[in-house]
C-alpha positions in Angstrom: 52.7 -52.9 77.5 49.3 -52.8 79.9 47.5 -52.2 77.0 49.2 -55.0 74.3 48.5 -57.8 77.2 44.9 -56.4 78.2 44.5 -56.9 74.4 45.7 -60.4 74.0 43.7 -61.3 77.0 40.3 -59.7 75.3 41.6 -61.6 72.1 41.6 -65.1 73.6 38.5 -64.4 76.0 36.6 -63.5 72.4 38.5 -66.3 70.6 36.7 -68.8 73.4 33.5 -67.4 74.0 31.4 -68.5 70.6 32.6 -72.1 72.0 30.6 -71.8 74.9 28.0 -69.8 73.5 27.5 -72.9 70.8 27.9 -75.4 73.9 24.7 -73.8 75.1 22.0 -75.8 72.6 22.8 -78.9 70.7 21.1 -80.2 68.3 18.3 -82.4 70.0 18.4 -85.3 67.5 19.7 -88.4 69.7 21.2 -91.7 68.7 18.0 -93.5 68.9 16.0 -90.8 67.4 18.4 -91.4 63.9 18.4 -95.5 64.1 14.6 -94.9 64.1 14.1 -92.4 61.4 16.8 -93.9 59.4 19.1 -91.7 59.3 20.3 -88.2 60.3 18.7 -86.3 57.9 15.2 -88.1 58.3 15.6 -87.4 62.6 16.2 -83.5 61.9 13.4 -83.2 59.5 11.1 -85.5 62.4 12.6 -83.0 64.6 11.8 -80.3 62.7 8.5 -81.2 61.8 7.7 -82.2 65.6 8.5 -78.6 67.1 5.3 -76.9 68.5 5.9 -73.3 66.3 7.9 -71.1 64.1 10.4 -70.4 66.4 11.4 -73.5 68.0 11.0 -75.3 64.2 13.6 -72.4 63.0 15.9 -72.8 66.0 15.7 -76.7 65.2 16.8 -76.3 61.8 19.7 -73.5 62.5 21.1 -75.9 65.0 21.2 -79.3 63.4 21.3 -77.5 59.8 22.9 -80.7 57.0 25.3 -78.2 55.0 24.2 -79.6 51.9 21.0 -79.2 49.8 19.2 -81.5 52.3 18.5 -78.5 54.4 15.7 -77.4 51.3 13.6 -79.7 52.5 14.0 -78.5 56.3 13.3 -75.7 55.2 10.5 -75.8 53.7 9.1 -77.3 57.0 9.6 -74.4 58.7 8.5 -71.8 56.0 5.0 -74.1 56.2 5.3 -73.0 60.1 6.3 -69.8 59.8 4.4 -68.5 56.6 1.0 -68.8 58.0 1.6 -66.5 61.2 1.9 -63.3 58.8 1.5 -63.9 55.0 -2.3 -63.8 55.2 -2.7 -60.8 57.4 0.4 -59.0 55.7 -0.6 -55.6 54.3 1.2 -55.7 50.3 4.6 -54.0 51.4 5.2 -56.7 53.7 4.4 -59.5 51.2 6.7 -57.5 48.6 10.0 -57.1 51.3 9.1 -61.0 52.0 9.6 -61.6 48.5 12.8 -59.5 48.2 14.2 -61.1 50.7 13.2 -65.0 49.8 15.1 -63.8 46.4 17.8 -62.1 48.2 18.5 -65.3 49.8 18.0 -67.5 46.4 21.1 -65.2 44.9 23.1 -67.0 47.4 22.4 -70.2 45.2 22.6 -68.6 42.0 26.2 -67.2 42.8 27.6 -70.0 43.7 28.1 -73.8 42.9 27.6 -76.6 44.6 24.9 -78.3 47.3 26.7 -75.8 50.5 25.3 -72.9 49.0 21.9 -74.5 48.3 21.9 -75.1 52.1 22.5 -72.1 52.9 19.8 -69.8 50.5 17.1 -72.8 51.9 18.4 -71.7 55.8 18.5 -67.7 54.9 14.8 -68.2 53.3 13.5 -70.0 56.4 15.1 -67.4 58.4 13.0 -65.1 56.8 10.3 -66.5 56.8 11.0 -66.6 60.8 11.7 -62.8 60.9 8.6 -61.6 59.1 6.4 -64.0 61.6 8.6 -62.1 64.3 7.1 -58.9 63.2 3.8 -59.5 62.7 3.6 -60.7 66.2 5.2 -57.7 67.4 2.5 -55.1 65.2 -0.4 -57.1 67.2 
C-alpha cells in the first residue's frame, strides 16, 4: 500500500513539475513589442534577430516557436548566428554529421503534411545548427 501511494505521489509531483519548469522563461515578446512589429510573428523574428549570439537567438526561438511554417524563417535567423561559430573552422567529418543531421531534420517535413511539421524540421535544423556551435566551442 506504502509503495502504490509513494507512487501516485511521484506521479503527480512529475505530472506538475514540467509546469513550473516551463514557468521558468517566457517568451520575451511583450504586448508593445507586437503592436510595434505588427504582429507576433514579426516581434519573435525582431526578437530573434536582436539576441546578442547563438544561444540566446536559439533559446529565443525554442521559447516563442509559431508551430507553423513561420518558424523557417526564425530559423534561419539563428542558423545565420549559429553557422559561423563552427562551419568555417569545422574539419570535413563535422561539416558531413552537420549535414546529416540538417537532413535528418528535413525528413521530419518530408514525412509528414502540413505547416506543424515544417515548424518543427526548421526548429530541429536550428537546433543543430546550435549544437555543432556548442561543440566547437567546447574543442577550443
Amino acid at each position: 500500500m506504502r509503495k502504490i501511494v509513494a507512487f501516485n505521489v511521484l506521479l503527480i509531483g512529475m505530472a506538475f513539475a514540467p509546469f513550473s519548469a516551463m514557468a521558468a522563461e517566457q517568451c520575451p515578446v511583450t504586448d508593445a513589442a507586437i503592436t510595434k512589429a505588427g504582429g507576433y510573428m514579426l516581434a519573435v523574428e525582431a526578437a530573434v534577430s536582436a539576441a546578442p549570439d547563438c544561444e540566446r537567438a536559439y533559446k529565443t526561438l525554442e521559447i516563442c516557436q509559431l508551430g507553423s511554417s513561420g518558424d523557417n524563417a526564425l530559423s534561419e535567423i539563428v542558423r545565420a548566428k549559429c553557422e559561423p561559430l563552427f562551419l568555417g573552422k569545422a574539419r570535413a567529418g563535422m561539416k558531413a554529421a552537420y549535414r546529416k543531421k540538417l537532413a535528418g531534420c528535413e525528413n521530419i517535413a518530408k514525412k509528414n503534411e502540413g505547416t506543424m511539421y515544417l515548424g518543427l524540421a526548421a526548429v530541429c535544423q536550428a537546433r543543430a545548427a546550435r549544437d555543432f556551435a556548442r561543440k566547437q566551442a567546447k574543442a577550443r
